[in-house]
TILUM-979574 format. One record per atom (N, C-alpha, C, O, CB): residue number from 1; residue in one letter; atom name; x, y, z. Coordinates in nm, 3 decimals. Each point is the difference from the previous one (the first is absolute). Glycine has a CB too. Layout:
REM residues N
> NUM,A,CA,X,Y,Z $
...
REM end
This chain:
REM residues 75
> 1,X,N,2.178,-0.024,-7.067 $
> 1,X,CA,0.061,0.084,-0.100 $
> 1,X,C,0.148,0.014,0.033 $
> 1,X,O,0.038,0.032,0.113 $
> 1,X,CB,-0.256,0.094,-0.153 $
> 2,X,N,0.310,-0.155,-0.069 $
> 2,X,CA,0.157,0.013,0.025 $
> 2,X,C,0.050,0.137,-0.003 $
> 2,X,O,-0.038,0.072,-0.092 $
> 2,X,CB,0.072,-0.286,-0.012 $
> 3,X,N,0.046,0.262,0.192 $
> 3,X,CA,0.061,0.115,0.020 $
> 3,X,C,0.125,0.008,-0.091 $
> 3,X,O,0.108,-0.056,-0.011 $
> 3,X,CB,-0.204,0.062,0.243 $
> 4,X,N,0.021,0.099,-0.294 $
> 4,X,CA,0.101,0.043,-0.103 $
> 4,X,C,0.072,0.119,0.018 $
> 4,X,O,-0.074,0.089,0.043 $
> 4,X,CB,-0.057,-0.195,-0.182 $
> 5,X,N,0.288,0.156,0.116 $
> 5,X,CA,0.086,0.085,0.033 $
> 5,X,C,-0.010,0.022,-0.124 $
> 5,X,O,-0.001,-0.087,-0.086 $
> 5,X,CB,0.130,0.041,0.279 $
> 6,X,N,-0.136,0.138,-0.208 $
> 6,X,CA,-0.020,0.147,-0.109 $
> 6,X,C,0.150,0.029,-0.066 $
> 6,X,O,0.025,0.014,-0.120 $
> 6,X,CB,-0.229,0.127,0.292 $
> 7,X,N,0.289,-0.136,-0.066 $
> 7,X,CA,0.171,0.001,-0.054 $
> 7,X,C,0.026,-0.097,-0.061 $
> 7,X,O,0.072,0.003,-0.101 $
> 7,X,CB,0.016,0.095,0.262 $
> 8,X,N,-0.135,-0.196,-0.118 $
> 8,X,CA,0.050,-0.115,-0.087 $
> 8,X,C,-0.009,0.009,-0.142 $
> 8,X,O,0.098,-0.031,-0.068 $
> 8,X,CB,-0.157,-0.094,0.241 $
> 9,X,N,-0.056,0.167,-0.231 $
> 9,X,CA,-0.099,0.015,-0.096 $
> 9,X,C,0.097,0.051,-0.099 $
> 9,X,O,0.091,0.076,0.034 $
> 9,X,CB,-0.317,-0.035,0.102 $
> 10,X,N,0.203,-0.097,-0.305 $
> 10,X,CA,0.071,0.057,-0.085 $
> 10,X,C,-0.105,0.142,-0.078 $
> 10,X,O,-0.123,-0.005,0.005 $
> 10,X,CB,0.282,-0.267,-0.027 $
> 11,X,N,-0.091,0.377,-0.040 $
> 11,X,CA,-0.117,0.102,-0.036 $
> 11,X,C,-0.108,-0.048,-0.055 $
> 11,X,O,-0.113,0.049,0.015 $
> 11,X,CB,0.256,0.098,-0.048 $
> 12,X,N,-0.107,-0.276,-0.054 $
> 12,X,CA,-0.052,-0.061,-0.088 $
> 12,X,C,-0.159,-0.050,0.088 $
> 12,X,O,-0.116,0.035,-0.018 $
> 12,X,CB,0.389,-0.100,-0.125 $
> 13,X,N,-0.226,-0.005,0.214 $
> 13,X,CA,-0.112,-0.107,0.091 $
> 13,X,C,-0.072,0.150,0.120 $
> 13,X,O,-0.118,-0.023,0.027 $
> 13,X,CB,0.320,-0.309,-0.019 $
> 14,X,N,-0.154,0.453,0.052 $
> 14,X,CA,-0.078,0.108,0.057 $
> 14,X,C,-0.072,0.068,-0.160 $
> 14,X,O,-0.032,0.117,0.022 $
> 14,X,CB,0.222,-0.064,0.243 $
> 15,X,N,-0.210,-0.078,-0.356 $
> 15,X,CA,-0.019,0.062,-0.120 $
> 15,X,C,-0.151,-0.067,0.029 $
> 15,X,O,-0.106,0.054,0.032 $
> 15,X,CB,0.365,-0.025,-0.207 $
> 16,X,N,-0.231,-0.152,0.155 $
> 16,X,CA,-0.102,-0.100,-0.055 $
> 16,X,C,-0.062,0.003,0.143 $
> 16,X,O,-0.120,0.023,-0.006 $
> 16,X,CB,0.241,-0.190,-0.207 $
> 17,X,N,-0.091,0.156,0.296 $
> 17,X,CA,-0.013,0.041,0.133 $
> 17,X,C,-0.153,0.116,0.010 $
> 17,X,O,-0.111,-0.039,0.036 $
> 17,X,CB,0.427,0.001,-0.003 $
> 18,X,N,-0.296,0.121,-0.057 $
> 18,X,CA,-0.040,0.154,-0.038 $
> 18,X,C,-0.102,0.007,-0.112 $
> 18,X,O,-0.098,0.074,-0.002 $
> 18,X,CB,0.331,0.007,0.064 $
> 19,X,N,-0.196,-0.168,-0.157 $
> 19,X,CA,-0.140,0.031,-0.107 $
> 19,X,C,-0.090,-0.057,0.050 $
> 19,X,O,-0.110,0.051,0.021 $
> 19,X,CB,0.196,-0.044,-0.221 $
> 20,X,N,-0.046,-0.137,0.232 $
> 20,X,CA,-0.105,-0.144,0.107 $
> 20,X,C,-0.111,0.100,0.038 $
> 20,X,O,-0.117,0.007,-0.039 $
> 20,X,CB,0.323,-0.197,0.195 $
> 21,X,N,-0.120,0.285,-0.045 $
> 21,X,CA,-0.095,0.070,0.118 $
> 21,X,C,-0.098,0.084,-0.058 $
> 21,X,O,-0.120,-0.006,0.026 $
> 21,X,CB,0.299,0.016,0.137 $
> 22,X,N,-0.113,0.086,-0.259 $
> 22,X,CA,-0.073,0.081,-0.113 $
> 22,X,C,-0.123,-0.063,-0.061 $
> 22,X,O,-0.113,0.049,-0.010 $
> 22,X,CB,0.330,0.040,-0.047 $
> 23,X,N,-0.177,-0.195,0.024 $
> 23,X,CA,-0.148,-0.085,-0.100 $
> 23,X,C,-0.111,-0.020,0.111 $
> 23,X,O,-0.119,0.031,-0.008 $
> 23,X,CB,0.272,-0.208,-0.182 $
> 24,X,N,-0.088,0.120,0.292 $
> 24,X,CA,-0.105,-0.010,0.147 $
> 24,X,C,-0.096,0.140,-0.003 $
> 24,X,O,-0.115,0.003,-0.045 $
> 24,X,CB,0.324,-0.140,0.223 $
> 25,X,N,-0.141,0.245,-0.122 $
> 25,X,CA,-0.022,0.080,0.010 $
> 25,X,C,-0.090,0.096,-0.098 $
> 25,X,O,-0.087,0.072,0.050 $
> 25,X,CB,0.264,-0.158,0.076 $
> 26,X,N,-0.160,0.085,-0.218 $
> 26,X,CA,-0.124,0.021,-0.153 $
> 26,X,C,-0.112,-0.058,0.042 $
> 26,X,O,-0.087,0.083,0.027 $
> 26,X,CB,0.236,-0.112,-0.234 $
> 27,X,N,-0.189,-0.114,0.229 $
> 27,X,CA,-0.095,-0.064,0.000 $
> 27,X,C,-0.099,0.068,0.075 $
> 27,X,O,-0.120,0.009,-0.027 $
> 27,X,CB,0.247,-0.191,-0.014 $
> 28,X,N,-0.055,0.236,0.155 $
> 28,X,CA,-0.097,0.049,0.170 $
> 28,X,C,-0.114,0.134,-0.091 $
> 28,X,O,0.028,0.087,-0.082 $
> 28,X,CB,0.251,-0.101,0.363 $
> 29,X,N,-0.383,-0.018,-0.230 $
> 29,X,CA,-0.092,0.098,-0.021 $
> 29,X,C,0.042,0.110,0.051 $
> 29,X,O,0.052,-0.012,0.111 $
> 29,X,CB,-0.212,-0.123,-0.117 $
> 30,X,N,0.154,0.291,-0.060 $
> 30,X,CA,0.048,0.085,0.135 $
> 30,X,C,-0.152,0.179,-0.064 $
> 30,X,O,-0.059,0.056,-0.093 $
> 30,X,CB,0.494,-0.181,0.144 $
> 31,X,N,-0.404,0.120,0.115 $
> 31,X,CA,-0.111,0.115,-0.025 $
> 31,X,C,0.047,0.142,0.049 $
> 31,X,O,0.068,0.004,0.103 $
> 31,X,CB,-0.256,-0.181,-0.068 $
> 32,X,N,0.157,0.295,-0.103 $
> 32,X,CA,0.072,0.161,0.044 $
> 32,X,C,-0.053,-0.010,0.165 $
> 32,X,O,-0.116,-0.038,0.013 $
> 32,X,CB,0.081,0.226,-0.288 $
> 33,X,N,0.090,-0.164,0.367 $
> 33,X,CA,-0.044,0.012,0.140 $
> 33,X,C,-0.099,0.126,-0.009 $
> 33,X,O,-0.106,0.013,0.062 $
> 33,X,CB,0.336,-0.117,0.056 $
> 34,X,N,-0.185,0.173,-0.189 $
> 34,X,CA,-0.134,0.126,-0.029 $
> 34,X,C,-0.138,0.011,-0.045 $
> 34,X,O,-0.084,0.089,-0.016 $
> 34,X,CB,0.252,-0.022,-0.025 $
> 35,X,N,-0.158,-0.214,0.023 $
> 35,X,CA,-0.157,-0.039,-0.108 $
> 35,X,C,-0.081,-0.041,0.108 $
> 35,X,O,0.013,-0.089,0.085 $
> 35,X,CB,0.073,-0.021,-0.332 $
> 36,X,N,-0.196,0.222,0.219 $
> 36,X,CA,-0.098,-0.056,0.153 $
> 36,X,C,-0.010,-0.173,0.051 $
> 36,X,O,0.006,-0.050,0.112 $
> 36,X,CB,-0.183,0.266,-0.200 $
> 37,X,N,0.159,-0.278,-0.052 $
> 37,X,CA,-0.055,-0.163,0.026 $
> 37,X,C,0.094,-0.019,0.137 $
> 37,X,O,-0.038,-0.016,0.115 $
> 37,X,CB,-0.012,-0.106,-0.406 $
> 38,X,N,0.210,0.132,0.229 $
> 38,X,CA,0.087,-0.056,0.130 $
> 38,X,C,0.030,0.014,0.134 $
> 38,X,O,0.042,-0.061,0.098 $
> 38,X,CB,0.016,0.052,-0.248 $
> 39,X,N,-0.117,0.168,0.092 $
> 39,X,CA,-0.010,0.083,0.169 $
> 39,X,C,-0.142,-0.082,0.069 $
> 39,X,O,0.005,-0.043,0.116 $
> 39,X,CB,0.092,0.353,-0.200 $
> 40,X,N,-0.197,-0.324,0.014 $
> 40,X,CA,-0.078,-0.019,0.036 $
> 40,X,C,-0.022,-0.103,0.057 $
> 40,X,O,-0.093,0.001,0.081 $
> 40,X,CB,0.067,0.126,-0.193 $
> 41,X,N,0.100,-0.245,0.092 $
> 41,X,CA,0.006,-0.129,0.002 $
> 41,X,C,0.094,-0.042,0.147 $
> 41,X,O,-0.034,-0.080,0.088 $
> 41,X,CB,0.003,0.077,-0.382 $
> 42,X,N,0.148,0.077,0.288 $
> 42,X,CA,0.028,0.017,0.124 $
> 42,X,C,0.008,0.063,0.118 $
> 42,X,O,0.072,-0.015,0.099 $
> 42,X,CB,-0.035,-0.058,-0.219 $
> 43,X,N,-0.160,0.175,0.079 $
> 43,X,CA,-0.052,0.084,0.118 $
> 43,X,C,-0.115,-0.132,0.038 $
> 43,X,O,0.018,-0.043,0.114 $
> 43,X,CB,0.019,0.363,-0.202 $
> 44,X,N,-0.161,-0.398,0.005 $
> 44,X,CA,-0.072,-0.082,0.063 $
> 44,X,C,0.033,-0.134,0.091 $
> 44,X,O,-0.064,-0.038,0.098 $
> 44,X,CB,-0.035,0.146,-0.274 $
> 45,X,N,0.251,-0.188,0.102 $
> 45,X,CA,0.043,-0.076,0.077 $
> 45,X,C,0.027,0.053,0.133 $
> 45,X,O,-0.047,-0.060,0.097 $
> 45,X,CB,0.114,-0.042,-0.284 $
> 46,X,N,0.038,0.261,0.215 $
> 46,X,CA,0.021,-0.009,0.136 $
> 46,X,C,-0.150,0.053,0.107 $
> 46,X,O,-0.017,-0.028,0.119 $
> 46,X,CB,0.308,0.074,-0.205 $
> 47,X,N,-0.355,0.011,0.023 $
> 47,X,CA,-0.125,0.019,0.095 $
> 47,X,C,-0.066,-0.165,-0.014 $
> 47,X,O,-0.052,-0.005,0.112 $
> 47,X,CB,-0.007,0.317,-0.164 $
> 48,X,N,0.035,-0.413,0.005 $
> 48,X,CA,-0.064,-0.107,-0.003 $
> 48,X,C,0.078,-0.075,0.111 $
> 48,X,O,-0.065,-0.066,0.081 $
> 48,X,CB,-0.020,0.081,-0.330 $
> 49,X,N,0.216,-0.009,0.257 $
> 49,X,CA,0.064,-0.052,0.094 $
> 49,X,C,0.034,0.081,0.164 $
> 49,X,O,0.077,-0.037,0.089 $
> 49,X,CB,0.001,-0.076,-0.329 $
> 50,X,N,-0.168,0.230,0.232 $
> 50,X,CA,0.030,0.095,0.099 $
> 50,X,C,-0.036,-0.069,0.144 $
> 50,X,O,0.077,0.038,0.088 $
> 50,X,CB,-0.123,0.169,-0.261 $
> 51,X,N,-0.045,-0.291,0.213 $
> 51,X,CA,-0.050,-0.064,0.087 $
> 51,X,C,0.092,-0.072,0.100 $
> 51,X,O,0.000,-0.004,0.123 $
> 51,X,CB,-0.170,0.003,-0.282 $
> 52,X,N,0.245,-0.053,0.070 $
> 52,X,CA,0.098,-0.108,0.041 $
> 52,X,C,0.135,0.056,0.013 $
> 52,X,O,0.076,-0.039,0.088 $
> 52,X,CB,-0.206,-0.134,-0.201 $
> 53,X,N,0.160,0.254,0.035 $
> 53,X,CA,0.112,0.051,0.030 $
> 53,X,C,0.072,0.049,0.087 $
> 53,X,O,-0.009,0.122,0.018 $
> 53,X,CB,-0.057,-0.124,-0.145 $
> 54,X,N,0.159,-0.075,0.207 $
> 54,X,CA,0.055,0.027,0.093 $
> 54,X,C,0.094,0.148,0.012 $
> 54,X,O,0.024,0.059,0.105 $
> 54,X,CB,-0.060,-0.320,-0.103 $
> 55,X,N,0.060,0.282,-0.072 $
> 55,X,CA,0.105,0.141,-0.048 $
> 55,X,C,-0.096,0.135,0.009 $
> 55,X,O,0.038,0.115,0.021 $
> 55,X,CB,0.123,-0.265,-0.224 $
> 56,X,N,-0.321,0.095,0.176 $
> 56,X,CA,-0.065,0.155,0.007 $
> 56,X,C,-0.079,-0.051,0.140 $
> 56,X,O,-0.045,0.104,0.047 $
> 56,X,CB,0.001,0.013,-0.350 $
> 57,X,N,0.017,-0.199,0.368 $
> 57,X,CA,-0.126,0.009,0.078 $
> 57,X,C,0.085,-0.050,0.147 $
> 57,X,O,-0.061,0.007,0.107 $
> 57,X,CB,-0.172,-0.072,-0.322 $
> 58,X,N,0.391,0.010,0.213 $
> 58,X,CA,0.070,-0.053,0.127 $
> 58,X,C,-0.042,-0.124,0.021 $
> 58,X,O,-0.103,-0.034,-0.059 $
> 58,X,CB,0.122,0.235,0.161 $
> 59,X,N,0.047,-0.296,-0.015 $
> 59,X,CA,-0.038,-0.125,0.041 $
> 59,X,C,-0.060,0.026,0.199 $
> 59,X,O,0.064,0.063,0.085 $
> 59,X,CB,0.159,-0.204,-0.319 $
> 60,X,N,-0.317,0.092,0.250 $
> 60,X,CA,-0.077,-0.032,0.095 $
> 60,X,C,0.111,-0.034,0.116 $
> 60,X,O,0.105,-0.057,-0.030 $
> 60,X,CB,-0.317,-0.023,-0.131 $
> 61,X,N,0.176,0.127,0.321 $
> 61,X,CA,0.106,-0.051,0.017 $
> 61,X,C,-0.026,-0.103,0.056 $
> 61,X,O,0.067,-0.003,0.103 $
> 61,X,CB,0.038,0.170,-0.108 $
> 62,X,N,-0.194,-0.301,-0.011 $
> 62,X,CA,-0.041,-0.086,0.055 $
> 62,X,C,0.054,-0.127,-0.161 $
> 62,X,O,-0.038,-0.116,0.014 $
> 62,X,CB,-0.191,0.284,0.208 $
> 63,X,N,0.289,-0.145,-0.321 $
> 63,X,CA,0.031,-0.066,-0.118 $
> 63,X,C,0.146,0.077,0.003 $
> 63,X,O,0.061,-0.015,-0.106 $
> 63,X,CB,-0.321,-0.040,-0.035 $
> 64,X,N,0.312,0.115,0.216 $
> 64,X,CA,0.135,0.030,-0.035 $
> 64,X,C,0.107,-0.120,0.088 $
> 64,X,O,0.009,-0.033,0.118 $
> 64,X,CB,-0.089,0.325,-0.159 $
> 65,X,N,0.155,-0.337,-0.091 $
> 65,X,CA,0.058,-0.104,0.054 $
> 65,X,C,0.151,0.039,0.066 $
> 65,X,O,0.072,-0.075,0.067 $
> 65,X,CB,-0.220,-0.070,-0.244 $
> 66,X,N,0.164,0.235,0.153 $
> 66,X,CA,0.120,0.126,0.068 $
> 66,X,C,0.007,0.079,0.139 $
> 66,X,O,0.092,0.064,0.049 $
> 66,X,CB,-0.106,-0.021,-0.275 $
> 67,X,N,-0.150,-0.076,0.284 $
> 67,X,CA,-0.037,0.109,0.087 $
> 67,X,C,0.108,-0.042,0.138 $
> 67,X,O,0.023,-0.115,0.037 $
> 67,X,CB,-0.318,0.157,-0.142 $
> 68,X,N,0.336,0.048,0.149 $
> 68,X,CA,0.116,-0.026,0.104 $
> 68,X,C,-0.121,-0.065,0.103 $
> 68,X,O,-0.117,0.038,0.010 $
> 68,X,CB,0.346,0.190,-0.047 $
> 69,X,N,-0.152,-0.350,0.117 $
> 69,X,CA,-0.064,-0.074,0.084 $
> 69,X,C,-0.002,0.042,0.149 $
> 69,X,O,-0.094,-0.019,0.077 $
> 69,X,CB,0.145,-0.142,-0.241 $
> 70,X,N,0.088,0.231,0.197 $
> 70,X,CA,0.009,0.036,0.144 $
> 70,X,C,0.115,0.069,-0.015 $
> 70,X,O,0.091,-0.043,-0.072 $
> 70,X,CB,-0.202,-0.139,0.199 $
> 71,X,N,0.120,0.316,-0.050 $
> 71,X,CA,0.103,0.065,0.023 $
> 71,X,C,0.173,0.031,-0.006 $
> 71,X,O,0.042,-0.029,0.112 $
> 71,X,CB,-0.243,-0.008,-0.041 $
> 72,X,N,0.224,0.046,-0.089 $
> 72,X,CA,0.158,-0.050,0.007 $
> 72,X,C,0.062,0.101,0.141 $
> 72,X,O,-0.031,0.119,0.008 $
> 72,X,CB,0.071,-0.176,-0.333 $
> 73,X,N,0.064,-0.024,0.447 $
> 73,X,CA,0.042,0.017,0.109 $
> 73,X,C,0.157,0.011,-0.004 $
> 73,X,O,0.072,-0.099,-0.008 $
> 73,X,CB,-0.282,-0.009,0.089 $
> 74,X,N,0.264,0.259,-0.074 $
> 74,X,CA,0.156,-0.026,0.010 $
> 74,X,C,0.028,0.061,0.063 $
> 74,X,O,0.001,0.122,-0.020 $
> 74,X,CB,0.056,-0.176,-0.131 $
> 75,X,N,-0.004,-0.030,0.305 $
> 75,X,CA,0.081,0.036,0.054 $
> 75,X,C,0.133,0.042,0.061 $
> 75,X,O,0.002,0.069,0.102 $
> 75,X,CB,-0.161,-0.125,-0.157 $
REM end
């Protein structure tokens, strides 16, 4: 993807720029975060994934690839 500078840009072409994103953006399904389904939906993914999850359950320290190996000496 080419890097595009925004200054460069005439209003004209950030215009067209901007609706582009807009039309994208319409398409996306979107749901009230308040509506049980969604709550619900991502309360079951993170308990379905609770097992594995390193963030709720820690890594072992026999699989930690970080675990300090030996001491550090300064004299």
């Amino acid at each position: 993807m080419p890097f595009i500078n925004i200054d460069d840009l005439t209003d004209k072409d950030k215009a067209v720029m901007e609706v582009n994103q807009l039309k994208t953006e319409m398409k996306l399904e979107r749901w009230l975060v308040s509506t049980s389904k969604c709550c619900e939906e991502i309360k079951d993914y993170i308990q379905a994934a609770e097992e594995e999850d390193t963030l709720v359950k820690g890594i072992s320290e026999e699989k930690n690839p970080f675990k300090e190996k030996g001491g550090c000496v300064v004299c």
